[in-house]
C-alpha positions in Angstrom: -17.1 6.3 -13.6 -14.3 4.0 -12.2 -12.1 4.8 -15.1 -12.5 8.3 -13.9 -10.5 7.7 -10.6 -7.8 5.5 -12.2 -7.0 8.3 -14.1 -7.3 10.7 -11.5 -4.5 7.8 -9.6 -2.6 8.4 -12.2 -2.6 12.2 -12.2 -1.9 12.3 -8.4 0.8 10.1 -8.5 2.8 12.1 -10.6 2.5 15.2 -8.7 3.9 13.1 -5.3 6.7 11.4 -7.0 9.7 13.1 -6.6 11.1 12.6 -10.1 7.8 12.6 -12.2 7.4 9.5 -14.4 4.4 7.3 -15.8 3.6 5.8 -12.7 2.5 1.8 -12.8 -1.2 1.3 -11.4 -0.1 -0.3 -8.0 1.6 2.5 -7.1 -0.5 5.1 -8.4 -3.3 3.2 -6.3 -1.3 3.3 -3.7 -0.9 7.0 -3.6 -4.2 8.2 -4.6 -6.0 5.9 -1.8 -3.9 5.2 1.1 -1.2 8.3 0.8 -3.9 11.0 -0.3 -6.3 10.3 2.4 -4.3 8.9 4.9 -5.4 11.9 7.4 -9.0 12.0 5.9 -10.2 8.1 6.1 -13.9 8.5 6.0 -13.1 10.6 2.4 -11.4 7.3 1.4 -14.5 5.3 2.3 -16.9 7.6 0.4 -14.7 8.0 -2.7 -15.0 4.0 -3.0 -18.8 3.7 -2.1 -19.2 6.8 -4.8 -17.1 4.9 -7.8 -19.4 1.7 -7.3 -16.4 -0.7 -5.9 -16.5 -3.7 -4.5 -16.8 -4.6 -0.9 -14.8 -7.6 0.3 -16.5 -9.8 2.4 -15.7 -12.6 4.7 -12.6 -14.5 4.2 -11.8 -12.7 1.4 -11.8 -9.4 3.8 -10.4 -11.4 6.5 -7.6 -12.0 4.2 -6.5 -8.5 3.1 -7.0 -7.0 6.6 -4.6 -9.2 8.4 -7.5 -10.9 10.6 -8.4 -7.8 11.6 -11.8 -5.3 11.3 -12.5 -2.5 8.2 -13.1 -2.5 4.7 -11.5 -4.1 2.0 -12.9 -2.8 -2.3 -11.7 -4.8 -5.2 -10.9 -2.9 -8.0 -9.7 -4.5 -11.3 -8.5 -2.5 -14.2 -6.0 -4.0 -17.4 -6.9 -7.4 -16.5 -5.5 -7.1 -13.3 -7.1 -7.3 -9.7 -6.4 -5.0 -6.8 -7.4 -5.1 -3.3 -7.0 -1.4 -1.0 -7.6 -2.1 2.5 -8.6 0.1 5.8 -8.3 -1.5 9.1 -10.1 -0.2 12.0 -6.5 0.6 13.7 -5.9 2.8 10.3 -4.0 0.8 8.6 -4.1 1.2 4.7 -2.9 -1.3 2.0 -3.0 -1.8 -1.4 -2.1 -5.3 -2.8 -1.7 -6.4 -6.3 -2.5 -9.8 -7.7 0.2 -9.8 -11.0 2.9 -6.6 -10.5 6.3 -6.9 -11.8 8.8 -6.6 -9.2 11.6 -3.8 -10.4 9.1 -1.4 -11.8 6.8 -1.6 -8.4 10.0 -1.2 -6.6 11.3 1.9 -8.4 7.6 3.8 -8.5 7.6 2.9 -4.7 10.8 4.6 -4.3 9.4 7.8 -6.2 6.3 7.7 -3.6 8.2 7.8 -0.5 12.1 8.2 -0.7 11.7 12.1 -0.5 8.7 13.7 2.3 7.3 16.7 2.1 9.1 19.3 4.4 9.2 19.6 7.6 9.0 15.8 7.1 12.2 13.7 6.8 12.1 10.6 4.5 14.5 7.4 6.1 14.9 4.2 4.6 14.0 2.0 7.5 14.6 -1.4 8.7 12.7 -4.5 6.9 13.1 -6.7 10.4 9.7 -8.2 11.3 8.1 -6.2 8.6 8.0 -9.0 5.7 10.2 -11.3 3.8 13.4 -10.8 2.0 14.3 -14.0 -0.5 15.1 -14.3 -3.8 11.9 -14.3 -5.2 10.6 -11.9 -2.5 11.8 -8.2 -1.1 10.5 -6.3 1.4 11.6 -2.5 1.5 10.3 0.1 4.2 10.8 4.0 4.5 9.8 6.6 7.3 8.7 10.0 7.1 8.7 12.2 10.7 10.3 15.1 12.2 12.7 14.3 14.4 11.3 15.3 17.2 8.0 13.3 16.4 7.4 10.2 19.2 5.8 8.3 15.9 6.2 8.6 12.4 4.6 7.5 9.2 5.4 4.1 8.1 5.9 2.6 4.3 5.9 -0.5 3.9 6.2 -2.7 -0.1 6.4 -6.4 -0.5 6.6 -7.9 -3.7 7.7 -11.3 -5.0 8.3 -13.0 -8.3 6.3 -16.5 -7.8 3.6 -16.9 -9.7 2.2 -18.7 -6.8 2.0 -15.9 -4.6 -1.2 -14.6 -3.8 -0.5 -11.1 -3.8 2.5 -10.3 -6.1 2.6 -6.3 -4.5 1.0 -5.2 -0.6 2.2 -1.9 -0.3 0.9 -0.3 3.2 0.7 3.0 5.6 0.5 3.3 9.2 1.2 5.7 12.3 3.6 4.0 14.2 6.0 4.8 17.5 9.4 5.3 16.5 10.9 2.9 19.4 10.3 -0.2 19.0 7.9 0.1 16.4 4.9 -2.1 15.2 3.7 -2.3 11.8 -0.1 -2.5 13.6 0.3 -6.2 13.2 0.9 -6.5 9.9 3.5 -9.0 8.4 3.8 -8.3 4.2 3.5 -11.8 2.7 3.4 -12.2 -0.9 5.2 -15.1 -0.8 2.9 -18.1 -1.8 -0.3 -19.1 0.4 -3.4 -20.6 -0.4 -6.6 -18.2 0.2 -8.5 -15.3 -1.9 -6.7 -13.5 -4.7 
């Protein structure tokens, strides 16, 4: 039953991205959970109880919900572990423990750099958001009207270290346009010690 909804990831990923390609499993994750039901949260929740995965507990919660309250489900497909996250506040997250860098970056941009209309897609500043190193990139895009007072926020981090904890956190939040607040979230997948 959980293969059934990576392959249904996979299928609505394809119809979001603006170009359609084979989408990688971060971001297809990423748009099936967080993107999908953004508007619809409680779905979210009972698509992951209904598919049998994992509930995070503890530090390892604590962890991928930025200190904060919600829900955190481990999924792991292709050897590889993922972690989709709902704060309280609504913020939604996906992280990654092994992702390669270019091609997260690139299915990222098919995600987000276009927004469906009347919504207009900006590529916004990184400041405050997360890092941007050599090993480590942070990119962020908007999507609002313009006469919205807030506007949807993108957010990726990845990083090259195999150190890092998370090598992908993708997230989603409603922000205000001035002087904006990524609902207390800092990316980080540079390396730190904790739960992977």
């Amino acid at each position: 039953m959980r293969h059934l909804i990576l392959l249904s990831l996979l299928a609505t990923s394809s119809a979001l991205s603006a170009e359609p390609s084979t989408p990688d499993t971060f971001n297809a994750i990423f748009a099936s959970t967080c993107m999908q039901n953004f508007y619809s949260q409680d779905k979210l929740r009972e698509n992951m109880k209904k598919e049998g995965f994992e509930t995070l507990a503890g530090d390892q919660a604590e962890f991928f919900l930025g200190g904060g309250s919600g829900t955190a489900w481990i999924i792991v497909t292709s050897g590889t572990r993922y972690v989709v996250s709902l704060r309280s506040d609504s913020v939604c997250s996906v992280f990654a423990q092994q992702a390669d860098q270019k091609r997260t970056q690139s299915g990222f941009y098919d995600l987000v750099q276009s927004a469906p209309s009347p919504l207009i897609a900006k590529l916004a500043s990184t400041t405050g958001l997360g890092p941007n190193t050599d090993e480590t990139k942070t990119i962020a895009y908007t999507w609002s009207r313009p006469a919205d007072a807030s506007e949807l926020l993108f957010v990726l981090t990845t990083s090259t270290s195999s150190k890092a904890t998370a090598q992908a956190m993708a997230s989603m939040s409603m922000v205000k346009k001035e002087g904006r607040l990524h609902g207390g979230v800092y990316h980080s997948a540079v390396p730190r010690s904790g739960p992977a």
